[in-house]
C-alpha positions in Angstrom: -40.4 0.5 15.0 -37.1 -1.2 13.8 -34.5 -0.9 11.0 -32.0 -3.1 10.6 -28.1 -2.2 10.3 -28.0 -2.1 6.3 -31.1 -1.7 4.1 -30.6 -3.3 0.9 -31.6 -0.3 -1.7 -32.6 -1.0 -4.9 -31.4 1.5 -7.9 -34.5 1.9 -8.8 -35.3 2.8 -5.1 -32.5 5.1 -4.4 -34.2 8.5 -5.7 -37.0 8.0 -3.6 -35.2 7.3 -0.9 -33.0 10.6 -1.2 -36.5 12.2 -1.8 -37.3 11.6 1.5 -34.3 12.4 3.0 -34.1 15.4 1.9 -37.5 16.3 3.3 -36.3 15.5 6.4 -33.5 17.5 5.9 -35.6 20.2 5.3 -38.3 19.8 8.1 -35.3 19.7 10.8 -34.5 22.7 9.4 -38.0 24.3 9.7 -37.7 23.0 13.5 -34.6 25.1 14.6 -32.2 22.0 14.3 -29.1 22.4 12.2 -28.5 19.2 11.2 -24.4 19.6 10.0 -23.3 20.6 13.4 -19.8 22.1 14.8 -17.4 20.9 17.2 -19.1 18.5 19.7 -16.8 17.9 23.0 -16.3 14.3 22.7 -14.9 12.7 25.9 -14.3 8.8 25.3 -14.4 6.2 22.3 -16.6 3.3 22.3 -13.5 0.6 22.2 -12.0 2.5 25.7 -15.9 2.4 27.4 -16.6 -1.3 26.6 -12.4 -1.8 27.5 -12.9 0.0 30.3 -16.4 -0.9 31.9 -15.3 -1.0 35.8 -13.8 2.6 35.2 -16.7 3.9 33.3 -19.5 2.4 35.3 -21.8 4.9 36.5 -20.0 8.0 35.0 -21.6 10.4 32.4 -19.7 10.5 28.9 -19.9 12.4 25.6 -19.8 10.1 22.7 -20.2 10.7 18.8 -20.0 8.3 15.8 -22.5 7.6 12.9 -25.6 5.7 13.6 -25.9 1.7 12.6 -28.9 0.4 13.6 -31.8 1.7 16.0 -34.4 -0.5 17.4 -37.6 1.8 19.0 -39.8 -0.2 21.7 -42.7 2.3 22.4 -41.6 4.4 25.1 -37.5 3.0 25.0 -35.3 2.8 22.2 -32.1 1.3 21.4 -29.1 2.3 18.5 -25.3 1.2 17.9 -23.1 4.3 17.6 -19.9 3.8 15.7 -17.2 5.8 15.9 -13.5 5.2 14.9 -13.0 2.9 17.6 -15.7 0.6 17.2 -19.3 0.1 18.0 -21.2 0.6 21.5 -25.1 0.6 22.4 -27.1 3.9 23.2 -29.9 3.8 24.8 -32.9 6.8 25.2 -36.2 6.2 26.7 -38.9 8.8 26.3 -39.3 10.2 30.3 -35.0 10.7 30.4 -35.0 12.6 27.7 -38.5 14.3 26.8 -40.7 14.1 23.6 -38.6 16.5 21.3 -34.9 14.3 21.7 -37.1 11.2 21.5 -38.8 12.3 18.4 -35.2 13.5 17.1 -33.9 9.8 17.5 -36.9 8.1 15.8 -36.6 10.6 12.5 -33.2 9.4 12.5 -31.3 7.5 9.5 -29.2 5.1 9.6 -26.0 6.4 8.6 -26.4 9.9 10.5 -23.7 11.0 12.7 -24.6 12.1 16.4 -23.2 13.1 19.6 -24.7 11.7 23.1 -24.1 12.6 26.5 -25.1 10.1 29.5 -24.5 7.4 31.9 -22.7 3.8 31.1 -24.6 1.0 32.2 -25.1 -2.6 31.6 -28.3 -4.2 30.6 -29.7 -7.6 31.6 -28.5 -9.2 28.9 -24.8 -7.7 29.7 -23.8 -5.3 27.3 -22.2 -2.4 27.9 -24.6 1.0 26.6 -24.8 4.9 27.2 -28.1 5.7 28.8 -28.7 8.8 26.7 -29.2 12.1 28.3 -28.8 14.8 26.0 -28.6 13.7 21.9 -26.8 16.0 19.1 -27.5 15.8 14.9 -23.3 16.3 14.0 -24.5 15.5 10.1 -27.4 14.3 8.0 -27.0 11.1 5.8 -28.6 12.0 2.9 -27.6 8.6 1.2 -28.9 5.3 2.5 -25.6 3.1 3.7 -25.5 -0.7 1.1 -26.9 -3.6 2.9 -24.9 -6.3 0.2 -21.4 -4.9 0.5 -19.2 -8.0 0.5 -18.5 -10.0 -2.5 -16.7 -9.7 -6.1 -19.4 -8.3 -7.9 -19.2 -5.5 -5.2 -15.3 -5.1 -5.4 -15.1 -2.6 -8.0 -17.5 -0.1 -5.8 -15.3 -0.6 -2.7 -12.5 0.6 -4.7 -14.5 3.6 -6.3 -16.2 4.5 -3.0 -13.3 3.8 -0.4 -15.5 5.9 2.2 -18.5 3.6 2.1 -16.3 0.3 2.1 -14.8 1.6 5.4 -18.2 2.7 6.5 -19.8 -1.0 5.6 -16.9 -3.0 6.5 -15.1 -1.9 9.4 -12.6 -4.2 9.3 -11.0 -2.9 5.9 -10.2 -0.1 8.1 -7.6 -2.2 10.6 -5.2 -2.9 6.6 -4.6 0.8 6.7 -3.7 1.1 10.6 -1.2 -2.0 10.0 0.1 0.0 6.9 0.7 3.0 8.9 2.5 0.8 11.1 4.4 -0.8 8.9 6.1 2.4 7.7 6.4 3.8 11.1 8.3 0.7 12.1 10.8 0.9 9.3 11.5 4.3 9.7 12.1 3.4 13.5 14.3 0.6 12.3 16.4 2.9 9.8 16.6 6.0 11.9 18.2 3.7 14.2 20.9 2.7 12.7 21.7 5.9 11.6 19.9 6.5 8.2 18.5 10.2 7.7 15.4 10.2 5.7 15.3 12.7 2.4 12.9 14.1 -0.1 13.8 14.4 -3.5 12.1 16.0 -6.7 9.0 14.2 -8.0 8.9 16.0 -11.1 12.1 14.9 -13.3 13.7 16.7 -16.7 14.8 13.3 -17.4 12.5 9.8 -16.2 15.6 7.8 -14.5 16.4 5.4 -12.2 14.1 2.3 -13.7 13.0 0.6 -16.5 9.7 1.5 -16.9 7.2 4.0 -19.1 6.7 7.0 -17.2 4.0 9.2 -17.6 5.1 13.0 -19.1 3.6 16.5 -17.9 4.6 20.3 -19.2 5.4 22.7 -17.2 4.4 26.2 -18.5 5.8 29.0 -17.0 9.4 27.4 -17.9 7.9 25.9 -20.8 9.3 22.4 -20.7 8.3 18.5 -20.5 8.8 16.7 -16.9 8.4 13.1 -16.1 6.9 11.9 -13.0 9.4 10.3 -11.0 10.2 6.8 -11.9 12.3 6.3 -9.5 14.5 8.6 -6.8 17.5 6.6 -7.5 19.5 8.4 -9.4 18.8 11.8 -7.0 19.4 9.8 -4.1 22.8 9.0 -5.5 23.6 12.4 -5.7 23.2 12.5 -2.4 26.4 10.1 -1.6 28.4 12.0 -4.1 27.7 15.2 -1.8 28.5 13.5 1.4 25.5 11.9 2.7 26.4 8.4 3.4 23.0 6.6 4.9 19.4 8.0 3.7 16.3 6.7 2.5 13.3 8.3 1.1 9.8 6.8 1.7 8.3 7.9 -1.8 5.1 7.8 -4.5 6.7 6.7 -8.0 4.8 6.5 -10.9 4.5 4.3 -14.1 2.5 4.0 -16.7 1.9 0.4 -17.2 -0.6 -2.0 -16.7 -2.7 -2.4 -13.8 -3.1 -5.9 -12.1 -3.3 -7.2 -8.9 0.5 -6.7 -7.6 0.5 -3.4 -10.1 -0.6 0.8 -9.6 0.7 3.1 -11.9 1.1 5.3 -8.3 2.9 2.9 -6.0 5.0 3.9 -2.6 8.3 2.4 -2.5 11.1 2.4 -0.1 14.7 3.4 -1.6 17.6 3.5 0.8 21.6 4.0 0.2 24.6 2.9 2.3 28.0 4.4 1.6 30.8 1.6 1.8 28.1 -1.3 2.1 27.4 -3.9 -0.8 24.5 -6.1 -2.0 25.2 -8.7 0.9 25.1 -5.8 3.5 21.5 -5.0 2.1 20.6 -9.2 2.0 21.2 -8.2 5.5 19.4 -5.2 6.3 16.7 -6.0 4.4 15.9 -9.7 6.2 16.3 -8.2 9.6 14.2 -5.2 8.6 11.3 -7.0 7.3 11.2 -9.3 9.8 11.9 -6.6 12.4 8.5 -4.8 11.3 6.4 -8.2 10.9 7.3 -8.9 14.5 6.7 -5.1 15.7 3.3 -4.6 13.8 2.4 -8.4 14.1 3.7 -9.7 17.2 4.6 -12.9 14.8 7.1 -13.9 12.1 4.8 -16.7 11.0 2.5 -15.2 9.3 -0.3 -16.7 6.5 -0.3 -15.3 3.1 -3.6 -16.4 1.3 -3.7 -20.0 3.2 0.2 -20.6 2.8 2.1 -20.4 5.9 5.5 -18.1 5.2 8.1 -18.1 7.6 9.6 -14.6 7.6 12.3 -15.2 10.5 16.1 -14.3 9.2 18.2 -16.2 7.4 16.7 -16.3 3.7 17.9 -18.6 1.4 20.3 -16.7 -0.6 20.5 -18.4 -4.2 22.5 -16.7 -7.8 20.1 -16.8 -11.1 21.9 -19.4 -12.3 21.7 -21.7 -9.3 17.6 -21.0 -9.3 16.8 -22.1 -13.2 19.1 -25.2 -12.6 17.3 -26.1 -9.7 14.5 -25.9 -11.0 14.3 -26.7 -14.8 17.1 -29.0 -14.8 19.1 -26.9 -17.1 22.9 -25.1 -16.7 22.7 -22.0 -18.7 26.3 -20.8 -18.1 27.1 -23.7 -21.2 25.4 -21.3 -23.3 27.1 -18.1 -22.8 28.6 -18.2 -26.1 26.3 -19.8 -28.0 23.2 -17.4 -28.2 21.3 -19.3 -30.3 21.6 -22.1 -28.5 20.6 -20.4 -25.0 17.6 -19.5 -27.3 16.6 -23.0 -28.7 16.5 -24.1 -24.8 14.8 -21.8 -24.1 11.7 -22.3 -26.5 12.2 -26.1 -25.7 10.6 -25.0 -21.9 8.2 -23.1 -23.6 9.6 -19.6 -23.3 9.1 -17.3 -25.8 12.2 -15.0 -26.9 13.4 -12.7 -29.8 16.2 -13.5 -32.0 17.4 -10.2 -30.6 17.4 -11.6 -27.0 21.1 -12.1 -25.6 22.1 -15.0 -23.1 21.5 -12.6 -20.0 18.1 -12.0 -21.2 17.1 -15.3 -22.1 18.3 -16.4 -18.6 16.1 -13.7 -16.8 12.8 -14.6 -19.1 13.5 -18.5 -18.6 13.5 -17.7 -14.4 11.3 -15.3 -14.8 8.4 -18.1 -16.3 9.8 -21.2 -14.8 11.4 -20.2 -11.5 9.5 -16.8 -10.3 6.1 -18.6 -9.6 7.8 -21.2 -7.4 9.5 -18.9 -5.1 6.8 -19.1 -2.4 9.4 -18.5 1.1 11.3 -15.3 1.2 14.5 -15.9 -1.2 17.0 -13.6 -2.4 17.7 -14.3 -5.8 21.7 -12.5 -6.6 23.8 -11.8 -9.8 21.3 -10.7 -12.6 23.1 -10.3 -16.2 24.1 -7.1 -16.8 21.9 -7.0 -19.8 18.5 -6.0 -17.6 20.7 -4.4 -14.8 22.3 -1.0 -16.2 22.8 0.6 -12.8 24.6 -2.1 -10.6 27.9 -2.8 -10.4 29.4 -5.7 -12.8 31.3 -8.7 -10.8 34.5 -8.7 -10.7 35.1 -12.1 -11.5 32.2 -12.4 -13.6 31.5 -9.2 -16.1 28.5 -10.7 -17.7 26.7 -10.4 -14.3 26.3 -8.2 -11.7 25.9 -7.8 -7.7 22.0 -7.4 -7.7 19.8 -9.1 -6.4 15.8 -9.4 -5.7 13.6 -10.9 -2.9 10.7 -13.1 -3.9 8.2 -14.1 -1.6 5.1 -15.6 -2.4 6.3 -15.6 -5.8 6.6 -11.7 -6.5 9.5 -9.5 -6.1 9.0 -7.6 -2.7 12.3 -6.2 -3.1 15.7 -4.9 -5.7 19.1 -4.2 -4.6 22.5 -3.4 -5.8 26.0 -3.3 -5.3 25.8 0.6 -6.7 27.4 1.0 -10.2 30.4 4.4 -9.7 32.4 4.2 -12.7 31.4 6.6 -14.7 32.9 5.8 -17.6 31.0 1.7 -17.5 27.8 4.2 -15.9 28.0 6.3 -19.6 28.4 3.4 -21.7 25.6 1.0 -20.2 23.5 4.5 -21.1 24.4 4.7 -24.4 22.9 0.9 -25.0 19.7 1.9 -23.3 19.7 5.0 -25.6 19.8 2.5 -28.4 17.2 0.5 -27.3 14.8 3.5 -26.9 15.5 4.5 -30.3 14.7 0.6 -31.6 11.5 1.2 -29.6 11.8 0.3 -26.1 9.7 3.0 -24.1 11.1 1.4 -21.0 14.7 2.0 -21.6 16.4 4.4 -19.5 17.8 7.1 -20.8 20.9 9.4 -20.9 21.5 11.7 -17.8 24.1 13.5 -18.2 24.5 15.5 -15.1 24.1 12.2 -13.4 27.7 11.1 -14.8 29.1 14.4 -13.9 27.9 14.0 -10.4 29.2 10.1 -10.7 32.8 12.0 -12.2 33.6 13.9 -9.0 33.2 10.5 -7.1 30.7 8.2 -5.8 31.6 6.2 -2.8 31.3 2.4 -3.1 27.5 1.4 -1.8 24.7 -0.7 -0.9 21.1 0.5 -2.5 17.7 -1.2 -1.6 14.4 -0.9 -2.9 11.1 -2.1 -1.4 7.8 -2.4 -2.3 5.6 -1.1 0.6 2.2 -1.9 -1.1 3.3 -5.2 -1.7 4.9 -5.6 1.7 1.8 -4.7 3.5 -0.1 -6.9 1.3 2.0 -9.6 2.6 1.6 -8.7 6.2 -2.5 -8.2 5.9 -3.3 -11.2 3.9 -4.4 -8.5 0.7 -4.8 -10.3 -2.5 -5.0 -7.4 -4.4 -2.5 -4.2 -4.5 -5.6 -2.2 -4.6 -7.1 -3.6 -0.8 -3.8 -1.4 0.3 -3.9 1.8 -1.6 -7.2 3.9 0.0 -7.6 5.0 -3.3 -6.0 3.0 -6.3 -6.5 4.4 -9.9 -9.8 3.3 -11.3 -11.6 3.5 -14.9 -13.8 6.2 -14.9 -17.4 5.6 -14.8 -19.3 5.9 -18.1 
């Protein structure tokens, strides 16, 4: 008998099929075999056996994984075993291993889990395979694995069933490894250069530290409403008031807005302060950090990003707001600064939609945002956003209408924000009190008044550099991900009817 690696079910199909499963279930039971075993005393991985042949050659080794395929001959059968190394052959033929394991491996499923113990051998045809000895049930399938697993109309179920899509396609599995990666290589790069890693709350009195809607809880026992964390900025901060003058948190934030392909209302972020440091010390640490990890994880700079080539070796073009929409619409919004309504004529003239509300620093960030954003394909730091849309960095000096912020863009999305940090409490209060007024006109997204945050800020906050980083989108980058959700094991889905 044969059965190949996936068998296509039918819907229709699927009860019977877990009908008969479950029978099975049942008569190994009636047999004296438990078929959800215990600890089993594994003593290789496939990958290190096939890696490893001249080593293994000969020797007896204990081997468990889930069953892919299994190909009977009469008297000699074959399987692949995969475990979380990869895939190797097994091998049992009826006189090695007597009638009762032999009849064990032919009422097998595809999709159960064993344990083998035997000798490595090649075939004639070369490939490396356990001879089986000795053969353990570790866990009865009782579903049948999906033969037709690639493919959009099958991206939703991936998503939903993150176990199966790891079970079907291996490969998905190799994104997370690089993810885990990736944050183990920054934190190796930070701790380095001297940065002490923090946890702050995630639970907040007061949703701070973004503009965004966040999503509200009650506590009960203290009988008040909490926010999930925006952002840890403004705890963070805290932090350099009391002393601490390099730490980072590696955190989950949460929004409640849309969902899209570079968007999950729970997103891990990267958040990192530097005492005495500005925005161009964190242009710096954040070009030689990315890099440093794409070369660590990847062994490249040069990587391909959906079929673009992106060069991620340091320097970055560094280029102000202003500079990007001139270059690239032709236009010089700083002759509009006092002329509102002109800044908003020019802007409809490119298509860009604005409210007679909308001041010149807004109209300039929705102009790059339409007509400069999607052309920022190499990595690109994009400095001095008006202070309009920046209410936590610090104002230039020579320029009050802007700010020292900036953002990285690569392949057209922000991968990262930064400021020179805002410390005057007095300019921290009064940029609060505008948010507050744009909450009450209607603006859910507007941050709001934290008080105890300009207390903290009163006692004095050391001049510093603060960086944010998307890591979803950042390993999105490095994997080739189209999608946020290829990165998150399990991103938020729409319930099921």
């Amino acid at each position: 008998m044969s059965e190949k690696e996936n068998t296509e079910v039918k819907p229709e199909d699927l009860h019977e099929l877990l009908r008969v499963r479950l029978e099975k279930l049942e008569e190994l039971k009636a047999q004296g075999i438990e078929p959800y075993g215990g600890r089993y005393p594994r003593t290789h991985l496939a990958a290190w056996i096939t890696g490893h042949y001249e080593e293994c050659e000969g020797q007896k080794v204990c081997i468990a994984g889930r069953l892919m395929a299994r190909r009977g001959h009469g008297k000699a059968s074959f399987g692949n075993l995969r475990d979380g190394s990869g895939q190797i052959q097994v091998y049992l033929r009826l006189n090695d291993v007597g009638a009762e394991t032999y009849n064990l491996f032919q009422r097998l499923d595809i999709g159960d889990i064993i344990g083998v113990r035997g000798k490595v051998f090649k075939t004639r045809t070369g490939e490396i395979t356990v001879a089986v000895e000795e053969l353990t049930l570790l866990a009865k399938s009782l579903r049948p694995l999906p033969e037709k697993w690639h493919g959009l109309r099958d991206v939703d179920l991936r998503y939903r069933q993150r176990y199966l899509d790891l079970i079907v396609n291996p490969e998905v599995k190799n994104t997370f490894v690089i993810r885990s990666r990736v944050i183990h290589a920054i934190r190796k790069f930070l701790e380095r250069r001297g940065f002490l890693e923090v946890e702050t709350p995630m639970m907040h009195p007061i949703a701070g530290g973004a503009a965004a809607r966040p999503f509200v809880t009650h506590h009960n026992a203290l009988d008040m409403k909490l926010y999930l964390r925006i952002a840890p900025e403004l705890y963070l901060k805290r932090l350099l008031v009391g002393g601490f003058e390099k730490i980072y948190e590696i955190n989950r934030n949460f929004r409640n807005e849309g969902i899209s392909t570079k968007h999950n209302p729970e997103f891990t972020m990267l958040e990192l302060y530097q005492a005495y440091a500005d925005y161009h010390d964190m242009m710096d640490l954040t070009e030689e950090m990315i890099s440093t990890v794409a070369l660590e994880v990847l062994g490249t700079t040069t990587i391909n990003y959906q079929g673009v080539e992106i060069n991620l070796a340091p320097p970055w073009k560094r280029r102000t707001m202003l500079e990007a929409v001139k270059e690239h619409t032709g236009l010089d919004f700083n002759q509009y600064r006092d002329d509102g309504e002109k800044a908003r004529q020019v802007a409809r003239g490119l298509g860009v939609e604005v409210e007679e509300k909308d001041s010149w620093g807004t109209v300039l960030n929705k102009v790059f945002e339409e007509k400069v954003e999607p052309e920022l394909i190499q990595p690109v730091f994009i400095m001095d956003y008006p202070i309009e849309i920046s209410p936590l960095a610090k104002r230039k000096a020579d320029d009050p209408a802007l700010t020292y912020r900036f953002e990285l863009f690569i392949y057209a999305r922000e991968m990262a924000n930064a400021f020179s940090e805002l410390n005057d409490p007095i300019d921290q209060k009064a940029r609060f009190l505008k948010q507050v007024e744009k909450r009450r006109a209607g603006d859910e997204e507007a941050h709001m008044m934290d008080e105890d945050y300009i207390t903290a800020l009163e006692y004095g906050m050391p001049p510093a550099g603060g960086l944010g980083i998307g890591i979803d989108r950042l390993v999105m980058l490095l994997t080739d991900s189209p999608s946020i959700r290829d990165v998150i094991l399990f991103p938020l889905m729409r319930p099921k009817e």
